[in-house]
C-alpha positions in Angstrom: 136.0 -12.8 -50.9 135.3 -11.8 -47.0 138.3 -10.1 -47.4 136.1 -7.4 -49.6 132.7 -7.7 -47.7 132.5 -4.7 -44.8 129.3 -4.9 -42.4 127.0 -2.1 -42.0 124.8 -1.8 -38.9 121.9 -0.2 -39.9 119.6 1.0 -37.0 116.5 2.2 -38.8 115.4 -0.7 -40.6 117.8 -2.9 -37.5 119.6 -4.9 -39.7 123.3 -5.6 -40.5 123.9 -5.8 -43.6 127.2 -7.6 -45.3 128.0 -4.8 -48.1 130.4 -5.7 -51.3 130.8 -2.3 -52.5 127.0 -0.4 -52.3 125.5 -4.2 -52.8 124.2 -5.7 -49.7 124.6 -9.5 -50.1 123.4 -10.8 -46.9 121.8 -9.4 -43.8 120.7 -10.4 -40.5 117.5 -9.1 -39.4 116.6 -8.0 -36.0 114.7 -6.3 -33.3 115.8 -4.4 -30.4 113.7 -5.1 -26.5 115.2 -3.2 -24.2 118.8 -4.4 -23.3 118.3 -7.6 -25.7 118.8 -8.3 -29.5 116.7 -10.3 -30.8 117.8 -12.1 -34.3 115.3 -12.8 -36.7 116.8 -14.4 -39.2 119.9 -14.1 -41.6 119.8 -14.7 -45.9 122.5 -14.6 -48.1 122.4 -13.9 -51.6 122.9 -17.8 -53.1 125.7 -16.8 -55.3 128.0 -15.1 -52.2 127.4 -18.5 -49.9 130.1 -20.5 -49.0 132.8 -18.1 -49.2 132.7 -16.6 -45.9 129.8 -13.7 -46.2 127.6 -15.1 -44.2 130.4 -15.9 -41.3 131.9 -12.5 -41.6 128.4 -10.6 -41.5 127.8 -13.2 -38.6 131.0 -12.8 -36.7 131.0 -8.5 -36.8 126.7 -8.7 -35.6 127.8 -10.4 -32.5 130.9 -8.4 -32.0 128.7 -5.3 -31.8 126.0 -7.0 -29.7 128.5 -7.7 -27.2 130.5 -4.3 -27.5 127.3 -2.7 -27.1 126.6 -5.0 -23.8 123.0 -6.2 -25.1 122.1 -10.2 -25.0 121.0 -12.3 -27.4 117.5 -14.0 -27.9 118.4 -16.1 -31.4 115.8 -17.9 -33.8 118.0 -18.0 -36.7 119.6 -21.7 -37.2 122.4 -20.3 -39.1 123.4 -18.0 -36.0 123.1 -21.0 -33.4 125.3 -22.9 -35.7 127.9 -20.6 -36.0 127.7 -20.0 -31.7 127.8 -23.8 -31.6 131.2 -23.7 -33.7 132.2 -20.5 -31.7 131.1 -21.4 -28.4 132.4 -18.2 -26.9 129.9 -16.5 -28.4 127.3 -18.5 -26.3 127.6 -15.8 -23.4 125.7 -13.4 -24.6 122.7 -15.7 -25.0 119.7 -13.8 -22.9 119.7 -16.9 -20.5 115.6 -16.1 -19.5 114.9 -15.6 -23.4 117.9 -17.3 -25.0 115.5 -18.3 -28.5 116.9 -21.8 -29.7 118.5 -24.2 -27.2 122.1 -24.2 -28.2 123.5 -28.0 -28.5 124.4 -29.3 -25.1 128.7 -28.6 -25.7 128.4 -25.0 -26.2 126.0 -24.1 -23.5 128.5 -26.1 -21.1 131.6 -24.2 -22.2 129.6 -20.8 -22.2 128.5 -21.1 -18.9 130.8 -23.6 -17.4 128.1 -26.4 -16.3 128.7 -30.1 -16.2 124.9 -30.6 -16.0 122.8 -31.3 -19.9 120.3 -29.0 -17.6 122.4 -26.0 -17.4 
């Protein structure tokens, strides 16, 4: 089904929105500080989870936050999963306002730290 879902930044009301067709079935909410995104939260509508909406809506939020060279302050658990399963995304975690710690793995692969401190 991803194949059908296209993402929709939306500036005015600063979501993204996963569209099928005019429908939006999942969005990520947000606000915008300065240079930094800051990622509320994310919802799905129950019947599109689990077949890549929320992954895809995911994937294309934090393409744009990094093409648009903003960081990332996160306090949604279903965005830190997915950067802990994609731990490239880690880099553009804010690293003075990053939201939720990011397991131990990912923040050492983002940043390339041996210490749990890093």
């Amino acid at each position: 089904m991803d194949a059908d879902v296209t993402v929709r930044h939306n500036t005015e009301s600063e979501t993204y929105d996963a569209m099928l067709g005019d429908r939006a079935v999942g969005t990520i909410v947000y606000e915008r500080r300065g240079n930094r995104a800051i990622f509320r939260y994310t919802v799905v509508e129950p019947e599109f989870r689990e077949h890549g909406v929320g992954t895809t809506l995911i994937q294309a939020a934090l393409d744009d936050v990094a093409a648009s060279g903003l960081t990332l302050t996160s306090y949604c658990s279903f965005i830190d999963q997915f950067i802990a399963d994609h731990p490239s995304y880690a880099r553009l975690l804010d690293p003075e306002h990053p939201g939720r710690p990011l397991p131990y793995e990912a923040r050492r692969q983002a940043h390339g730290s041996a210490s749990p401190s890093a």
